[in-house]
N, C-alpha and C positions, 0 to 999 in steps of 0.2 A: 669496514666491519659493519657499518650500521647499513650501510646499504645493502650488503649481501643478507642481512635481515628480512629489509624491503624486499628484497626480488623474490627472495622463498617465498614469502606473504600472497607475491602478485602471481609466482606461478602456482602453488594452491586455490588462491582463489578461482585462479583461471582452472583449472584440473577437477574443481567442484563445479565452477556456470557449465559448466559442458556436460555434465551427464541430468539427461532426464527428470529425477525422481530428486534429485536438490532444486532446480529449477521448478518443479513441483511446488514441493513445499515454501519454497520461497514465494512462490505467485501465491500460496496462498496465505501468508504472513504479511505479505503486501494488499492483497482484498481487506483484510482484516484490520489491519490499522490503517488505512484507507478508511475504510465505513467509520472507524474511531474518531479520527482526525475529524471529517467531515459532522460529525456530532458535536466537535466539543469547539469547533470555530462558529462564535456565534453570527459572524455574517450568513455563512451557509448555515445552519440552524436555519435563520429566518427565510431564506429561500426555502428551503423544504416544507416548513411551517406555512408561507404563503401556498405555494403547489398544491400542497392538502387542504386547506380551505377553498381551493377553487375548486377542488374536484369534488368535496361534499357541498360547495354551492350547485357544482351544475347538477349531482343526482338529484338535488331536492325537485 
């Protein structure tokens, strides 16, 4: 019973990665909490933080 749950699940999901315009939107929900992610983990914070101080060292 409960697996015959599971498999509708995997064949929907599979029947949505396959068309275009889900695929779509998904890449672009993954950009976006992506960029999120990367803001709010403060090791990467500090990278980015240093990157940008090197770059307004070398314009000066």
């Amino acid at each position: 019973m409960a697996l015959d749950a599971i498999l509708h699940g995997f064949v929907t999901m599979n029947g949505l990665a396959t068309s275009p315009i889900v695929l779509l939107v998904l890449a672009f929900i993954g950009a976006y909490l992506g960029s999120r992610v990367v803001e709010v983990i403060p090791f990467t914070r500090r990278i980015i933080e240093r990157r940008e101080a090197q770059a307004a060292a070398e314009r000066e």
